[in-house]
C-alpha positions in Angstrom: -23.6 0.3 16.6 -23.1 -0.1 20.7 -20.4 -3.5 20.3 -17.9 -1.7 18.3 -15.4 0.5 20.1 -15.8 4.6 20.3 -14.7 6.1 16.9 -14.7 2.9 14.6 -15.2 3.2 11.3 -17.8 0.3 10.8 -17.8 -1.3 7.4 -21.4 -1.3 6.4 -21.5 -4.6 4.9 -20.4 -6.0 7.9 -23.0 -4.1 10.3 -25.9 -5.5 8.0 -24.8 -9.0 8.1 -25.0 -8.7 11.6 -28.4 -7.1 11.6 -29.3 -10.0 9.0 -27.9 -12.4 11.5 -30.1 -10.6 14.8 -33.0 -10.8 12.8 -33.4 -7.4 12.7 -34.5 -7.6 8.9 -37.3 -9.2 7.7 -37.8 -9.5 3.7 -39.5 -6.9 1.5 -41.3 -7.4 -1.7 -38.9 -7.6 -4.6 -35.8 -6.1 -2.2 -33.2 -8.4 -1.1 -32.5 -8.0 2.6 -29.1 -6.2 1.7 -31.1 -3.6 -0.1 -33.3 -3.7 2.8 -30.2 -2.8 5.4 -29.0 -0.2 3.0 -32.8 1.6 3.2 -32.7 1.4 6.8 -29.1 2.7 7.0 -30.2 5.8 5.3 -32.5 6.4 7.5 -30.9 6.4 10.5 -28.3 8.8 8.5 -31.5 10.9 7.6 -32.2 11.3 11.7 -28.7 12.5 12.3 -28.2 8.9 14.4 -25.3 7.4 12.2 -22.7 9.2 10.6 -21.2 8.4 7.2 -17.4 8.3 7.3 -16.7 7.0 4.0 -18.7 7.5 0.9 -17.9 5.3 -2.6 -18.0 7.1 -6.5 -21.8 6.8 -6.5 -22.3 8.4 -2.9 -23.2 4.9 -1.8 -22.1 4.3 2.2 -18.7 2.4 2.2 -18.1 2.9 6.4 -20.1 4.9 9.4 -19.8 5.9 12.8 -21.6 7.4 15.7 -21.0 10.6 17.4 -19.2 10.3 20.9 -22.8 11.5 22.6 -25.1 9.3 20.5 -22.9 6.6 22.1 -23.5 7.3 25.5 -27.0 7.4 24.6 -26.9 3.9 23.2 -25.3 2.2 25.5 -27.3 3.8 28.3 -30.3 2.9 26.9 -29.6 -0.9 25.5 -27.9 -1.4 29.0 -31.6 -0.4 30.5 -33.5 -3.0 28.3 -30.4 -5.2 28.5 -30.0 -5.5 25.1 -26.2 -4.8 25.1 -23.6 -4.6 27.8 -20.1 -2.9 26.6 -16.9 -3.5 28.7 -13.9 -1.8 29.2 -13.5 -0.9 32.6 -12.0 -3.0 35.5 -14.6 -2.2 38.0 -17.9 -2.4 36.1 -20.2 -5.1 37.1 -21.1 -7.5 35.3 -25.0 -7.6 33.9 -27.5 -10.3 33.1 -27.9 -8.9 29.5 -28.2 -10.6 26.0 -25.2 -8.7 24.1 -21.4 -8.3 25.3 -19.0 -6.6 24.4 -15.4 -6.6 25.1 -13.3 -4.1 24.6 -10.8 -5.5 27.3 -9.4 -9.0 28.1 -9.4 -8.2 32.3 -13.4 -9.7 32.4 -13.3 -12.7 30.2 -12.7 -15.2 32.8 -15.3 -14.1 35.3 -17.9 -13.6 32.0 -17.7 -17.3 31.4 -18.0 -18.4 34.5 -20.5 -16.1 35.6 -22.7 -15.0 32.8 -26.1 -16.5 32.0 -25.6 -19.1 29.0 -29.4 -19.3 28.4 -30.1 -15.2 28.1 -26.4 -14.1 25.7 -27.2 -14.5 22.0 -24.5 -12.1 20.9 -20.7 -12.4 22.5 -18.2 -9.7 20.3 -14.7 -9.9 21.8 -12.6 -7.4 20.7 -9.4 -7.2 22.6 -7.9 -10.8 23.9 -8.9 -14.3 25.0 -6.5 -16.8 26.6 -7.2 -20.3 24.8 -7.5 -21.8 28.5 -10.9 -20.1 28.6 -12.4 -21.6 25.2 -13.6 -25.0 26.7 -16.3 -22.7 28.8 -17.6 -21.5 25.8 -19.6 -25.1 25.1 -21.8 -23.3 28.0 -23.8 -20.9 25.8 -25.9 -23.1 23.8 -27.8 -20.4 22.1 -25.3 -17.9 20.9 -26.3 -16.6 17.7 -23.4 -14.4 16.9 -19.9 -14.9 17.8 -17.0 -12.5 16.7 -13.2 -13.2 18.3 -11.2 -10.4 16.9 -7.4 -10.0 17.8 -6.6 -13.1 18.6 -5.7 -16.2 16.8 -6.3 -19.6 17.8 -3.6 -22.0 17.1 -5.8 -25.4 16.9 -9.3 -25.2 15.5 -11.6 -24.8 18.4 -13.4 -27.5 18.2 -15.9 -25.9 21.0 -17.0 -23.3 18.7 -18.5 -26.1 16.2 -21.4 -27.3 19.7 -22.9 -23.7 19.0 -26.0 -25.3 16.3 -27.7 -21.4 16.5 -24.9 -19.6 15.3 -26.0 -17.6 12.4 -22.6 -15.1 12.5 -18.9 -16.5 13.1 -15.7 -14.6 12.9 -12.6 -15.7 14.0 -8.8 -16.0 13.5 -6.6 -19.7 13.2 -3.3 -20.7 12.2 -5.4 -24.2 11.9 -7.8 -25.2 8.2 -11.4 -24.9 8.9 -12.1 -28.3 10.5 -14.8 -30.7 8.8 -17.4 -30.0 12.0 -18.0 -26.4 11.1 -20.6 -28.5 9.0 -22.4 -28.9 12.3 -23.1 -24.8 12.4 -26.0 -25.7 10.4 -27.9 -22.4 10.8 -24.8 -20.5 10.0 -25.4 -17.5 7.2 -22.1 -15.6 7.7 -18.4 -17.5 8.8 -15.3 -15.1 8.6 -12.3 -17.4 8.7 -9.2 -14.8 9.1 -6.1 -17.9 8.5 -3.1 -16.9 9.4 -1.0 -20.1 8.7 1.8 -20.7 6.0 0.1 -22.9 3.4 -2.7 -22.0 1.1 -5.9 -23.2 3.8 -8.1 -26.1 2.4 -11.8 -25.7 2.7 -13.4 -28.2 4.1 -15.9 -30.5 1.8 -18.6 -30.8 4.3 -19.4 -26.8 3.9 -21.8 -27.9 1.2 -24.2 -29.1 3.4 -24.3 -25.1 4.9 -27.2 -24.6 3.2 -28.3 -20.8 5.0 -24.5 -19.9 4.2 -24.6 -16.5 2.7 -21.5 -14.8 2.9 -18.1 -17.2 3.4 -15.2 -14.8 3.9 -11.5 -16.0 4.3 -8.9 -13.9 4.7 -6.1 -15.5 2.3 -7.2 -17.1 -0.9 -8.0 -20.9 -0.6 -9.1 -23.7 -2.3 -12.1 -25.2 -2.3 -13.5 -28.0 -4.4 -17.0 -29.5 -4.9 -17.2 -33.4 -4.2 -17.9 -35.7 -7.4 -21.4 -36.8 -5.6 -22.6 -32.8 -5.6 -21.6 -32.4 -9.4 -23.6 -35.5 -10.2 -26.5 -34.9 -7.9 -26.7 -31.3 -9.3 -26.5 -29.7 -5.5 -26.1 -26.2 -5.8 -25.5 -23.9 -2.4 -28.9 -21.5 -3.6 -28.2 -18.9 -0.6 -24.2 -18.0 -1.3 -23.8 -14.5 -2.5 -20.4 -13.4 -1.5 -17.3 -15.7 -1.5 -13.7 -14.5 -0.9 -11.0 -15.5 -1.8 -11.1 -18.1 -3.9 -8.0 -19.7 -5.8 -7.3 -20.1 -9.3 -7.1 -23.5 -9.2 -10.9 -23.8 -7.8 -12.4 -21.4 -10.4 -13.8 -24.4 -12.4 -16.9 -24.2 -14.4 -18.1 -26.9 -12.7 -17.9 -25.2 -8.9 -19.6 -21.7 -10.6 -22.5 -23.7 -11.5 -22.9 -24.9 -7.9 -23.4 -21.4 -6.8 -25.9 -19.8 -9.4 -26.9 -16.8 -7.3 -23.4 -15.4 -6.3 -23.8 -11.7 -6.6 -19.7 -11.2 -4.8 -16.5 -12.5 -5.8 -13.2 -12.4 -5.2 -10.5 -14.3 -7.1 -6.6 -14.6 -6.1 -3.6 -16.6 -7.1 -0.3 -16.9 -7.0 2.0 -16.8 -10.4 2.0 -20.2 -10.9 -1.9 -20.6 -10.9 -2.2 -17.0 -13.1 -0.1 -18.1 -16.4 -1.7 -15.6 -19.2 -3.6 -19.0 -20.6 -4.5 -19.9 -17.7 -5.7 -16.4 -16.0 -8.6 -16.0 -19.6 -9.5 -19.5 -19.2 -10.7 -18.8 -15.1 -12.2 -15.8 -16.3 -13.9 -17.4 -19.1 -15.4 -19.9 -16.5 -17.0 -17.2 -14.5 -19.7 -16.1 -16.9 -22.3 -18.9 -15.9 -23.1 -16.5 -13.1 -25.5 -14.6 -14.1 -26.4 -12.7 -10.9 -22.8 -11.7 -10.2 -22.1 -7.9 -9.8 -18.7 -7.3 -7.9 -15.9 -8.9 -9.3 -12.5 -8.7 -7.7 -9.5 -10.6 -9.4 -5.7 -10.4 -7.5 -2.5 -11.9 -8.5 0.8 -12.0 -6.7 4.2 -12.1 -8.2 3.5 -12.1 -11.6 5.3 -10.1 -14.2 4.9 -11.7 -18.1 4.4 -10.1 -21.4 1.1 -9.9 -22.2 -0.8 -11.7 -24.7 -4.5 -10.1 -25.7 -7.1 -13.0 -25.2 -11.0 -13.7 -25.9 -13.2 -14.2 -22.6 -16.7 -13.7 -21.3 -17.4 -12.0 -17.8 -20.9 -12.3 -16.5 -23.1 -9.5 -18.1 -24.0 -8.5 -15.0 -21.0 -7.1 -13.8 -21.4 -3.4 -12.1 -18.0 -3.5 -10.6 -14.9 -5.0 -12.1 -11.1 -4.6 -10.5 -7.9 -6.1 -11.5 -5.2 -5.9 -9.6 -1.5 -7.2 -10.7 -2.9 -9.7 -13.4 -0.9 -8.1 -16.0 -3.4 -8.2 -18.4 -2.7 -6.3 -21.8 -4.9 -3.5 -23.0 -5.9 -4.9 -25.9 -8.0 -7.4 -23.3 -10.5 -4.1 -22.5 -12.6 -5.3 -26.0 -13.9 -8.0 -23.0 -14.7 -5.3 -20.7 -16.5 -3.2 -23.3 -19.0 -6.1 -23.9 -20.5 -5.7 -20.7 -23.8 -3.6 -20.7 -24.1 -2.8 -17.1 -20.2 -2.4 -16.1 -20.1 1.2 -14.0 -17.0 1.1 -12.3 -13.8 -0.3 -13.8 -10.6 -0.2 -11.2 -7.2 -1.4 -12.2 -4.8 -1.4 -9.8 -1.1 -2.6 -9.5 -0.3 -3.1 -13.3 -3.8 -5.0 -13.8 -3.4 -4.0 -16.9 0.1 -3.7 -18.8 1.3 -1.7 -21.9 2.5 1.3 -23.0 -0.1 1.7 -25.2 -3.7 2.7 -25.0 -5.6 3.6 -28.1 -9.2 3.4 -28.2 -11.1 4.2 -31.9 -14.1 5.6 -32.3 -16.5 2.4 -32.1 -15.1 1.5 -28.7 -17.0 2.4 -25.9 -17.8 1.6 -22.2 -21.6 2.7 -22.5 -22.9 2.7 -19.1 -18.9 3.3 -17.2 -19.2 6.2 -14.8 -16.1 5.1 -12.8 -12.5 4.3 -13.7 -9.7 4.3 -11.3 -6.1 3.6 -13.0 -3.7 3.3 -10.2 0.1 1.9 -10.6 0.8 0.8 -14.2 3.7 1.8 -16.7 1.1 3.7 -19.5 2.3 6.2 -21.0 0.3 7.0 -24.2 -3.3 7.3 -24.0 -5.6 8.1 -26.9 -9.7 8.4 -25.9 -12.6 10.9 -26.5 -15.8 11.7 -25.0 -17.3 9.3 -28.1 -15.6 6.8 -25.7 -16.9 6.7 -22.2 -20.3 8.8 -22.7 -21.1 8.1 -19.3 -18.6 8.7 -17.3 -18.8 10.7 -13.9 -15.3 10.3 -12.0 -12.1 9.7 -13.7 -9.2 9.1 -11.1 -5.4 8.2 -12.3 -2.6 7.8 -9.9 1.2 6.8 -9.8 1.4 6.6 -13.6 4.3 8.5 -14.2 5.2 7.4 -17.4 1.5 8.5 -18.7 2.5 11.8 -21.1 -0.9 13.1 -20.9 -4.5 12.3 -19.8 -6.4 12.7 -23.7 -7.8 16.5 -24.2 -11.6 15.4 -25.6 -12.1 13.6 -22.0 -12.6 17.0 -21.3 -16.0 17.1 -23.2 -17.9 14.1 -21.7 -20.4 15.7 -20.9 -21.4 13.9 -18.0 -17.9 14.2 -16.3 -18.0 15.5 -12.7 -14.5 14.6 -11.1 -11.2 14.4 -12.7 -8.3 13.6 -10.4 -4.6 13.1 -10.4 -2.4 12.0 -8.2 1.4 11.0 -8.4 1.6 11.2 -12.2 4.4 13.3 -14.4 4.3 16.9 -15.0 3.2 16.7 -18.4 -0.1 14.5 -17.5 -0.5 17.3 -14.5 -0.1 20.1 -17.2 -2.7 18.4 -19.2 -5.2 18.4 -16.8 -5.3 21.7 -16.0 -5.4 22.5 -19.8 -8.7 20.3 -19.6 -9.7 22.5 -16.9 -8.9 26.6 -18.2 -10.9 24.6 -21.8 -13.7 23.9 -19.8 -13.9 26.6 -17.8 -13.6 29.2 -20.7 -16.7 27.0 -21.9 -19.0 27.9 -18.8 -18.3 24.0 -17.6 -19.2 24.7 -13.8 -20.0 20.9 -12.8 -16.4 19.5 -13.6 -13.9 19.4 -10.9 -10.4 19.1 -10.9 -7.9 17.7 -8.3 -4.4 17.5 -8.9 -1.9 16.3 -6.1 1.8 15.2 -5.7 2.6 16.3 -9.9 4.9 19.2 -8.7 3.6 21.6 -11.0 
């Protein structure tokens, strides 16, 4: 928690990749070491050490921080058994220690020059690096984790690529990812934030990463599996979490090279997400069996929607649309999926005036659905519906008359919220509310903001 700066909000998958990458977490019997970072997470929140900033639905940690104090302590202590230096002020000298981080650009150039390359593992640079300083970098053989945040590099460093240990990478280009990343053959986590023009091409020789558990890049991309991996039947076993992948790469064929994906997200433009073609990508999805977060984004598209037939993976918990203009008629596929909890449509991911569901339709194990942004404006459901449900939350749907009266008896409804809606939905609500509470309903709580009632 010492490397990032005072008051972060530190995003808690990212803090246990990095413990994954330290080797801070060894495996546990039927736990995976994500679940094994989350158990020691809540620990430390258990001891008052870390404090949660951001919670999801479920009360699961989304982002966490440490109190200004508990800092000092830290980096006092790590600085001690020179674990972790931090710097950010001009004069500080400069330790023999196997962690820095910089919070500053003023000490780069005298920490590559002077620093010992056989004891730093860990190098997070926060604020700055001149590009004239990347060539000493080939000087630390044994870095296992390298992040380069706020700055962008415009030629891939090739220097980066001599660093065989590295288990964590994160960095910015205007450059594709070059061919030699390949080398990084102990690499589990590469965070690739592009910043050029085009759509970035990954490179082919990423299948021979085979630790590569988590490849992140920051606009969607494509990415193709060579002829010679389909017919050898290579599959990258470790992968769990790729994003963003393109349309035009969500083949059948590339799903079935990474059977035990567990996170993914999907983008396109509106040339790749044509309604035929948007069902037929999601159709190709459900050979992975493992997956559980599903994300899928679309820019630029505005058609009328035609209902189709797909399969997601059954073992979907998580599922969010976002501007794919999908009719609601195309819920029938989200109601197959036994283990779906959280549904979140966002930006017209869903498009219609109309939402009826009859009596037979139901999301059996739902407990979360979000509906932010789309032009509905009649709604018909019942408790029958969603018997699950815990937190309903619908925002900027103005046209929407009224949020249905009997999703006021689900008896397993703890949060109803609304936010930026019409009058007549907010009247509605608290309707749902004065019923509920004239029924002794003490668990159900009701938020309404921005309605001008």
């Amino acid at each position: 928690m010492g490397i990032f700066p005072e008051d972060s909000d530190v995003n808690i998958e990212t803090l246990i990749n990095l413990w994954v990458s330290e080797g801070f977490l060894g495996k546990e019997m039927l736990k995976t070491l994500e679940e094994v970072g989350r158990d020691c997470l809540e620990d430390l929140v258990s001891r008052n050490l870390i404090m949660v900033k951001k919670r999801r639905w479920n009360s699961e940690v989304r982002t966490c921080g440490v109190h200004d104090l508990v800092r000092d302590l830290i980096l006092r202590e790590a600085e001690k058994e020179k674990l972790l230096q931090v710097t950010k002020n001009p004069s500080a000298e400069m330790r023999q220690v196997r962690r820095y981080s910089f919070h500053s650009g003023i000490y780069q150039a005298d920490f590559l020059e002077s620093s010992s390359s056989d004891l730093t593992r860990t190098v997070h640079f926060f604020h700055g690096l001149g590009s004239k300083q990347v060539p000493l970098f080939a000087r630390f053989k044994l870095l296992r984790v390298l992040a380069i945040l706020d700055f962008t590099f415009e030629d891939f460093p090739l220097e980066i690529t001599k660093f065989v240990h590295l288990r964590y990478l994160q960095f910015n280009c205007y450059d594709d990812l070059h061919r030699l990343v390949s080398e990084l053959y102990n690499l589990q986590t590469l965070i690739f934030g592009y910043r050029g023009d085009k759509t970035p091409t990954i490179p082919a020789a990423i299948w021979e990463m085979k630790h590569l558990r988590h490849l992140d890049v920051s606009n969607f991309f494509s990415f193709q599996i060579p002829s010679s991996k389909i017919q050898s039947g290579f599959k990258l076993q470790n992968l769990e979490e790729l994003s963003c992948l393109c349309f035009s790469s969500s083949t059948s064929e590339f799903f079935s090279a990474i059977p035990n994906l567990k996170r993914l997200k999907i983008s396109g433009n509106w040339r790749e997400c044509e309604r035929k073609k948007i069902s037929h990508r999601l159709n190709n999805i459900s050979c992975l069996n493992k997956l559980e977060i599903l994300k899928v984004i679309c820019y630029g598209i505005n058609q009328p929607p035609i209902p189709c037939k797909y399969a997601l993976p059954i073992s979907l918990k998580r599922l969010t649309l976002k501007r794919t203009y999908l009719p609601w008629e195309d819920m029938a596929n989200m109601m197959t999926l036994p283990n779906l909890e959280a549904l979140i449509i966002k930006r017209n991911g869903l498009y219609g005036g109309v939402w009826i569901l009859n009596d037979e339709e139901k999301f059996n194990q739902l407990k979360f659905l979000l509906i932010d942004w789309t032009n509905l404006e009649h709604w018909e459901a019942g408790s029958v519906n969603f018997p699950n449900l815990q937190c309903l939350v619908v925002k900027r749907c103005r046209y929407l008359e009224e949020i249905p009266k009997d999703v006021g008896e689900i008896c397993s409804l703890e949060s109803l919220k609304l936010d930026d809606c019409s009058i007549s939905a907010a009247k509605s609500v608290k309707e749902i509310q004065e019923d509920q509470e004239n029924m002794g309903n003490e668990i159900l709580s009701v938020h309404i903001h921005n309605c001008c009632i």
